[in-house]
C-alpha positions in Angstrom: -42.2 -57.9 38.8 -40.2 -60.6 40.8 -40.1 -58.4 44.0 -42.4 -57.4 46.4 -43.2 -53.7 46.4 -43.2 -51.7 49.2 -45.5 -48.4 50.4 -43.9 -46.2 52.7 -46.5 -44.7 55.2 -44.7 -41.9 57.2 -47.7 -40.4 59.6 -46.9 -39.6 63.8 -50.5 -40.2 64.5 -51.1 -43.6 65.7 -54.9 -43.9 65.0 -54.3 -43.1 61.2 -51.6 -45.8 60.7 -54.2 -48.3 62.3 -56.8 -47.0 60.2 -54.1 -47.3 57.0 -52.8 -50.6 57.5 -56.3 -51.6 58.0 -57.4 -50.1 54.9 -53.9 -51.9 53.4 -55.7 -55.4 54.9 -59.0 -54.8 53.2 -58.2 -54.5 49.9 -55.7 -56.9 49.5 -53.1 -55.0 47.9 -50.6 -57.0 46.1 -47.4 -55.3 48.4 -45.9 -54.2 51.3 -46.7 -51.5 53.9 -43.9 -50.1 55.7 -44.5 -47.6 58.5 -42.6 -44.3 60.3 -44.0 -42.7 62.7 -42.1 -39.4 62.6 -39.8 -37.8 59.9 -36.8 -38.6 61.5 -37.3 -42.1 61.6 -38.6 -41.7 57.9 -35.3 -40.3 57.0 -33.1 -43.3 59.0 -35.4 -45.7 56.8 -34.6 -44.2 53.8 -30.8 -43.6 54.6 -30.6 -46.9 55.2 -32.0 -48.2 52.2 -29.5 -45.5 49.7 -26.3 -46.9 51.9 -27.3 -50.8 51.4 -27.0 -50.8 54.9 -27.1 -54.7 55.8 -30.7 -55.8 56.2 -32.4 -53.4 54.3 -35.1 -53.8 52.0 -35.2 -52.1 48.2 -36.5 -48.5 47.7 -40.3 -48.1 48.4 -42.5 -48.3 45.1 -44.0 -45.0 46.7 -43.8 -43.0 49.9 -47.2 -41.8 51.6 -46.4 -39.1 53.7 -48.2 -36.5 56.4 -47.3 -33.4 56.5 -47.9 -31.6 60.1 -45.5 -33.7 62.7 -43.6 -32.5 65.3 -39.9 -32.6 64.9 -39.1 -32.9 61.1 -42.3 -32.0 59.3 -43.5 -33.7 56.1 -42.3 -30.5 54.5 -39.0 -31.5 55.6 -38.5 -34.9 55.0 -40.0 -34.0 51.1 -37.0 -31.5 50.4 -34.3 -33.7 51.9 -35.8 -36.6 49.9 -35.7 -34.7 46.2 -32.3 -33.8 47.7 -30.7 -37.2 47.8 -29.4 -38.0 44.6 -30.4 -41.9 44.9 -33.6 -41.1 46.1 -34.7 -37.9 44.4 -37.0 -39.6 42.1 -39.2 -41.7 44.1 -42.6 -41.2 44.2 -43.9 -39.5 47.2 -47.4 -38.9 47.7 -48.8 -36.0 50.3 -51.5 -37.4 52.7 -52.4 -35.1 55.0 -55.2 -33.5 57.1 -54.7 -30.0 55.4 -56.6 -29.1 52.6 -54.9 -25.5 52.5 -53.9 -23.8 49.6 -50.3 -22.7 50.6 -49.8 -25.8 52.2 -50.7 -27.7 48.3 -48.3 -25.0 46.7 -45.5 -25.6 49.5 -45.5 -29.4 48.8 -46.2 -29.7 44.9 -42.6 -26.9 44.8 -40.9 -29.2 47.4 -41.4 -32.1 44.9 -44.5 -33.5 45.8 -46.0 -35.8 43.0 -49.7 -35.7 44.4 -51.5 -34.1 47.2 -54.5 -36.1 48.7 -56.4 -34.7 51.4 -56.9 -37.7 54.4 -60.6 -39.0 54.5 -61.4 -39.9 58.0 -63.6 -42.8 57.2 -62.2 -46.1 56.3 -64.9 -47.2 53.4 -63.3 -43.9 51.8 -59.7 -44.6 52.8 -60.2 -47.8 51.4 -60.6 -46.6 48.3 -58.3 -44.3 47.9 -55.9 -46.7 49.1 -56.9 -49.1 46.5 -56.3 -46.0 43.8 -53.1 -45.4 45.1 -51.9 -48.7 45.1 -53.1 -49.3 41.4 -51.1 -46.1 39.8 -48.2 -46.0 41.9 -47.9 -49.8 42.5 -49.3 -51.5 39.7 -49.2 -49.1 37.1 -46.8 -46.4 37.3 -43.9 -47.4 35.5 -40.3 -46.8 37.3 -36.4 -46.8 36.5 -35.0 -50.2 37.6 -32.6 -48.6 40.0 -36.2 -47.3 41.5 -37.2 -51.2 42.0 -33.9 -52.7 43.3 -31.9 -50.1 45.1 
């Protein structure tokens, strides 16, 4: 892979992108971490990205994203993701605080390809960081329009 891959971490709470981009730090991953702090801004990212809009980078190798946010929720963002035909099959990964049934179902019919539950502890978060980077990054094998949008 001659380009650096990108994770997309969409999350409006402040303390958890710290403790992300920390746990992104500590183990080294071998690509980028890109951040939105609400879905809206998520969304401008993205549309930016599917209109080659000067300046912006190639289609994230996988998009981590929270579900309860004010304004656009996670919910949201998911559906007008697997709505955009250049974008409908990237990989985006649910990492939320909710551990609720309906709240699974909801995202996994949206188009959800995984549903992780957010540890609160960084030991923990660092491994399921490192996890998510090695399938999704590393591992997970994607159409070239995926890697060079």
């Amino acid at each position: 892979m001659s380009q650096a891959r990108t994770v997309l971490l969409v999350d409006d709470d402040e303390d958890a992108i710290m403790l992300a981009e920390r746990a992104f730090e500590l183990v080294k991953t071998p690509c980028g971490l890109a951040t939105a702090s609400s879905g809206d801004e998520a969304i401008r990212y993205l549309n930016g990205i599917a209109h080659g809009v000067a300046g912006a980078m190639a289609l994230p190798a996988v998009m981590v994203l929270d579900l309860k946010m004010p304004g656009r929720s996670g919910f949201e963002v998911l559906e007008w993701i697997r709505s955009q035909p250049s974008l409908a099959s990237m990989p985006v990964v649910v990492m939320t605080s909710s551990d609720s049934d309906s709240d699974v179902a909801r995202a996994m019919t949206l188009g959800a390809n995984s549903y992780l539950v957010k540890p609160i502890h960084l030991p923990q978060l660092e491994d399921m960081i490192s996890l998510l980077v090695t399938y999704w990054v590393k591992l997970n094998l994607q159409p070239e329009l995926l890697r060079t949008a």
